[in-house]
N, C-alpha and C positions, 0 to 999 in steps of 0.2 A: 513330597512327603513320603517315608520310608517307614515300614512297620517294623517290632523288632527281629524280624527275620529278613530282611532290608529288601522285601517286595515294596516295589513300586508304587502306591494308593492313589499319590495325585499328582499331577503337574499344574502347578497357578501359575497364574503371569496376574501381575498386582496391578490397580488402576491407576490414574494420572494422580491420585493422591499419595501412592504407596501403600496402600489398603489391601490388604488380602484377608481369604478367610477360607475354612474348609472344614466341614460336617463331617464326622467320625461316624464307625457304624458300630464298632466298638471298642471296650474301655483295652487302656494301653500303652506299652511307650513307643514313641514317634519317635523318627529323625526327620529333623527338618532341616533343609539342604538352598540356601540359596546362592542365586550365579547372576550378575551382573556386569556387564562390561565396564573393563576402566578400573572393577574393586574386587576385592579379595571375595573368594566364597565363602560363605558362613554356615556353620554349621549346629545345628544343639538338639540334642536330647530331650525330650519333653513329656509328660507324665500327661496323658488325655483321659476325661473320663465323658462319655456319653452322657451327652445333654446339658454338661455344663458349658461354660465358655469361658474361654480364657485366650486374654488376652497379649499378644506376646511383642514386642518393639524390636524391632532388626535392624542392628546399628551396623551399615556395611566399612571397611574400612578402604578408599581410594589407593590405587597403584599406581603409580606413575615410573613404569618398566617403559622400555625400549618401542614396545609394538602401541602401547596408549598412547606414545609421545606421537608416534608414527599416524597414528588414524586418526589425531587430533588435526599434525600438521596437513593431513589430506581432508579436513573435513575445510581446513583456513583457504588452503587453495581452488577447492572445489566453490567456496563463498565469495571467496576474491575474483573466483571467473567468472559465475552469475551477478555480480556485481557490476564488471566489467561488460556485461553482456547487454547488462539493464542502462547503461549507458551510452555505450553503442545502439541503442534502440531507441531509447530517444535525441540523440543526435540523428538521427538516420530522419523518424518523424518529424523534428523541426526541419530539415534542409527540403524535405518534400511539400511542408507546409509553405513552406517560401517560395519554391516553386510553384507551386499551385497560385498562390497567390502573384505571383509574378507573370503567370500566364494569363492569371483574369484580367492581370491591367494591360495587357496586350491585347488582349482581345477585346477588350473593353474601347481604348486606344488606335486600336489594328483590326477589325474582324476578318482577316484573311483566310484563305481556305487550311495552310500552314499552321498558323495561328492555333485556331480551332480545331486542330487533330489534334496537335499536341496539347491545348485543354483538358480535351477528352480524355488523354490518356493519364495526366495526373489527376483527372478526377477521380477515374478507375483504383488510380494507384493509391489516393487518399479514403475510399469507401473502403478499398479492403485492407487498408492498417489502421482505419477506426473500426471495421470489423473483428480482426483479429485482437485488439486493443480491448474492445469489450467483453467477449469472449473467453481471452484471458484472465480480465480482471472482472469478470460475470457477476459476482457475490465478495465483496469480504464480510459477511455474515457467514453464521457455520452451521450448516447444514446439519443433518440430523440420519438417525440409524432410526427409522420408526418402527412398529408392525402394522398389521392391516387396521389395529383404530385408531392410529396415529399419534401413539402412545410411545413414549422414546425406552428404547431398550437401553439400559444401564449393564455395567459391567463383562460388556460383548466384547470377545477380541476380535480383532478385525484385521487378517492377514491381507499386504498389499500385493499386488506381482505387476510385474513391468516386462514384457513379451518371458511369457511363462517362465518367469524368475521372481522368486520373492526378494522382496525387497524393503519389508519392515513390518512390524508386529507392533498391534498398538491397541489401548483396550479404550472402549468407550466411557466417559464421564456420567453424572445423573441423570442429564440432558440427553445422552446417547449422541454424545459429539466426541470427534478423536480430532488430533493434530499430526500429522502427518510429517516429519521433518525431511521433504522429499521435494525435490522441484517442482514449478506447477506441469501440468499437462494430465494424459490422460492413462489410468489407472484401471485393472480389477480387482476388486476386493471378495475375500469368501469371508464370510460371517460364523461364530458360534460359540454359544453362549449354556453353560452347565445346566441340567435339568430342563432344556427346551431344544426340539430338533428341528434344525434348520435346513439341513442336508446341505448339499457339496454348488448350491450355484453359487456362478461369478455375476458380480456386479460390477458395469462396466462405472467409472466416477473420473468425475473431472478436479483436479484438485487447484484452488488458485495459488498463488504467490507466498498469503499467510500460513498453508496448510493444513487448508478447511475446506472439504468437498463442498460443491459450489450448490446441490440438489438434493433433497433431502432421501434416504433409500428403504423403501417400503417391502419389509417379511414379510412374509405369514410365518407366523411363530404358533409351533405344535409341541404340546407336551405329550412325551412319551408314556405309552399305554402302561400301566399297572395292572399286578396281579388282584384283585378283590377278596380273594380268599386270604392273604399274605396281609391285607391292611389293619395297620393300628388305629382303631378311634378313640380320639380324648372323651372320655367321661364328662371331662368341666365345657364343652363346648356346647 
């Protein structure tokens, strides 16, 4: 959002419902400027006056140029090899589950010294891809942005990085839950959210399969100090 001397006021990133909103400090014409990937920018003019509200509907219009068709068809292939990958992994788990179990009946049958190392070692082998199996698939429940009384913080964005590279921007729902369209594994998120100061830590999050952190992640959320002399007080209150 742009004032009419087209400084800068605000930058919003809207929530998982498409919701935005932003307090004027005073009366005036805006521009208001939106960018979305895949669709045209939008742009309008807008008459604001302090303390009213108004409500404004932003109808983006889809492009389907050359680079959208491009990052579509990389998003199909990027799907198609996790895909492929989730297959290959559970073939991989059944041929080992067969093994294992083919060992028990040898050893059950046979208890040679033979026998029983190699046991041993698909036992090993099957603990740690029911481990890792768990692990990965820890929660498909969706965890939560809380602060210290475990209260969910709404309309927080929550920038992702993948070895100090971001790698998605995503805002929190009522719940203070985000979806993440990111593979599972493991993530830090920074946090921050208008009129409360979070400051710059990372939060290390595990994200599963559905792209829902699997832990819920606890702020302390501080509202920034105020001048006292500068405060308005309601009358009616």
């Amino acid at each position: 959002m742009k004032d009419k001397e087209y400084t800068l006021k605000s930058s919003i990133i809207s929530d998982l419902d498409g919701k935005y909103g932003y307090p004027i400090d005073e009366d005036g014409v805006y521009k208001v400027s939106v960018t979305a990937s895949g669709y045209k920018p939008y742009e309008k003019f807008l008459n604001l006056s302090r303390g009213n509200e108004l409500i404004e509907e932003v109808a983006l219009t889809k492009v389907n140029d050359i680079s959208s068709v491009a990052n579509d068809l990389d998003k199909i292939k990027k799907y198609q090899m996790l895909e492929a990958v989730k297959i290959i992994n559970v073939l991989v788990f059944l041929l080992i589950t067969l093994g294992f179990l083919f060992n028990l009946y040898n050893v059950a049958s046979s208890p040679t010294l033979f026998n029983l190392i190699v046991f041993v070692i698909y036992s090993l082998i099957m603990m740690v891809n029911i481990y890792l199996f768990i692990k990965k698939n820890k929660s498909t429940s969706k965890a939560r942005i809380i602060d210290q009384n475990k209260n969910p913080v709404s309309s927080a964005v929550v920038k992702v990085y993948s070895d100090n590279k971001q790698v998605g921007v995503y805002v929190t729902n009522g719940s203070g839950e985000f979806k993440a369209k990111l593979p599972s594994g493991e993530y830090k998120i920074m946090i921050s959210k208008t009129g409360i100061v979070l400051g710059d830590r990372m939060y290390k999050v595990f994200v599963n399969r559905d792209g829902y952190i699997v832990d819920d992640v606890v702020i302390e959320t501080k509202f920034p100090n105020f001048d006292k002399d500068n405060l308005v007080v309601n009358p009616f209150s």
